[in-house]
Every structure is written in C-alpha cells, then in structure tokens.
C-alpha positions in Angstrom: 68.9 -89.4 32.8 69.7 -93.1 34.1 66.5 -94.0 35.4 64.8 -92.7 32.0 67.0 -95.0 29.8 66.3 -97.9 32.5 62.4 -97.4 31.8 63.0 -97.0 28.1 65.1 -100.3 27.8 62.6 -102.6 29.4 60.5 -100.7 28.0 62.1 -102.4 24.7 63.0 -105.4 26.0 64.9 -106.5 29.8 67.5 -107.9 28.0 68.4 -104.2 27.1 69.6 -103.5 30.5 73.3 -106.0 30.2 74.5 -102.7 28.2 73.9 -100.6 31.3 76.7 -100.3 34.0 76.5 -100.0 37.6 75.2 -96.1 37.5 72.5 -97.2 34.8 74.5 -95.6 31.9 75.1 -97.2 28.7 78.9 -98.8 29.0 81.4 -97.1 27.0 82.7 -99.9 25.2 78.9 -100.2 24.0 78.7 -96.4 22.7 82.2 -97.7 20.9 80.5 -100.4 18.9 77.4 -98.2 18.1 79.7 -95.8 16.7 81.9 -98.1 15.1 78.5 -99.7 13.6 77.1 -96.3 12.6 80.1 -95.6 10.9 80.7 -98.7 8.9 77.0 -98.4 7.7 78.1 -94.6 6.4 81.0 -96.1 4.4 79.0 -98.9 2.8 81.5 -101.3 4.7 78.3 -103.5 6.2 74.7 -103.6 5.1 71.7 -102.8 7.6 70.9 -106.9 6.7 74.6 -107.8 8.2 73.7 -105.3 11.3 70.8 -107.4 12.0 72.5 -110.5 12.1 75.3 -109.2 13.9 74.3 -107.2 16.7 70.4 -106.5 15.9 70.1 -104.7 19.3 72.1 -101.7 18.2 68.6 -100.6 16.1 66.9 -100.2 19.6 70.4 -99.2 21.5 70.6 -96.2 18.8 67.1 -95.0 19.3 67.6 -95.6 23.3 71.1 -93.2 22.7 69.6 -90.6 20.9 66.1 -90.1 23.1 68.3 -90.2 26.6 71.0 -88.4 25.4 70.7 -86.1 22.9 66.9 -85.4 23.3 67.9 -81.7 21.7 68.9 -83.1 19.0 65.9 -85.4 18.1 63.9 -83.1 16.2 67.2 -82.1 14.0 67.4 -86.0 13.3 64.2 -86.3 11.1 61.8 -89.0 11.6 64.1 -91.0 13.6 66.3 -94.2 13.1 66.8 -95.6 9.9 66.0 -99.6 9.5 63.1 -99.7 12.3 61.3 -102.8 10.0 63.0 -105.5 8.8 62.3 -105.0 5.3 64.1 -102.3 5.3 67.4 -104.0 6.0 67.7 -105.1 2.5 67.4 -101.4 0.6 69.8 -98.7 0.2 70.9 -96.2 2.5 68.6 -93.0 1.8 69.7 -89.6 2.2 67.4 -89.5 5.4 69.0 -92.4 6.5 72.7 -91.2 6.0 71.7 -87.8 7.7 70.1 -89.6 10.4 74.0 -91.8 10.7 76.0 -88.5 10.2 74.3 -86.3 13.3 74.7 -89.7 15.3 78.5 -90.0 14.6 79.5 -86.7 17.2 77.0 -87.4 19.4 78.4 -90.5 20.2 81.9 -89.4 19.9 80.7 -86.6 22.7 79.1 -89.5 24.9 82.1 -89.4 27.5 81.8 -85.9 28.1 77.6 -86.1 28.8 78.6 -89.0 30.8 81.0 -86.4 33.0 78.1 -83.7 33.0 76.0 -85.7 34.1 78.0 -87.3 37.4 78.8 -83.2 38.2 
C-alpha cells in the first residue's frame, strides 16, 4: 500500500510526500486534521473557500486517503471528492458532497487500525 500512495503523491505533486512517515504512510496527526477538516466542513463550521486557503492540500490528501486506503469503498463514495475545481469552493455543500464527507468520517477514524493490518 505504501509504495502505491508514494507513486500517487508525486504523482500529485513531490511536495505531497512531507505527510508521509518513515514507512511511507500518511502520519497520524495528518489523518487527524483531515478528519477534523472533513468534519468541520459537515457542520458548516468552515467553507470549502476557507479549506483552500487554509490547508489546500487536504483536497488531494483526501482523494490520496480514500484510493490507498479504502479502495473498497471508492465505488460506494460516488463520483469522488467534493471541491476538485476551484469554483466550486464558493457553492454549497450538495447532498453528494455531504455523502461523500459522511463515508470519509469512519474511514479515517478506522485509519490506525489499517495502519496495524497493514504492518502484520
């Protein structure tokens, strides 16, 4: 799984790869802040816009979670990430969109134990 999110990170962009630790996982803190982002976009507590400007890689970290991680569980999430253009920061939520946010929410919550699965 690793050396798959390596390649899809600089894939993305090299930068990518400071949210990776030593076994080429994403660091936990950094599942922590795309949860706690995912979760203030669900309760209307920060826009998409504010996302951008304050952490715009979580878009691409999300997308990066959900294809490494969860690949299962693609299909059952629709068309994919909300927000991929930047016009789309501006608008509302859509019901897509919050699905999208509430499948993420316990995949990331379940990130330790894939994390432990995948070490065995």
């Amino acid at each position: 799984m690793s050396e798959f999110l390596v390649l899809y990170l600089d894939s993305i962009d090299a930068h990518l790869l400071d949210y990776l630790d030593e076994a080429e996982e994403l660091r936990p803190e950094v599942v922590k802040r795309l949860r706690y982002y995912t979760t203030a976009l669900l309760e209307g507590t920060i826009t998409p816009a504010a996302v951008a400007e304050d952490w715009p890689d979580w878009f691409d970290l999300v997308e990066a979670f959900v294809v490494a991680y969860a690949p299962g569980e693609v299909a059952e999430l629709g068309e994919g990430p909300p927000f991929r253009e930047a016009e789309d920061f501006d608008r509302p939520l859509s019901e897509a969109d919050r699905a999208y946010l509430l499948a993420l929410e316990p995949l990331l919550d379940s990130y330790p134990e894939m994390r432990m699965e995948a070490g065995e």
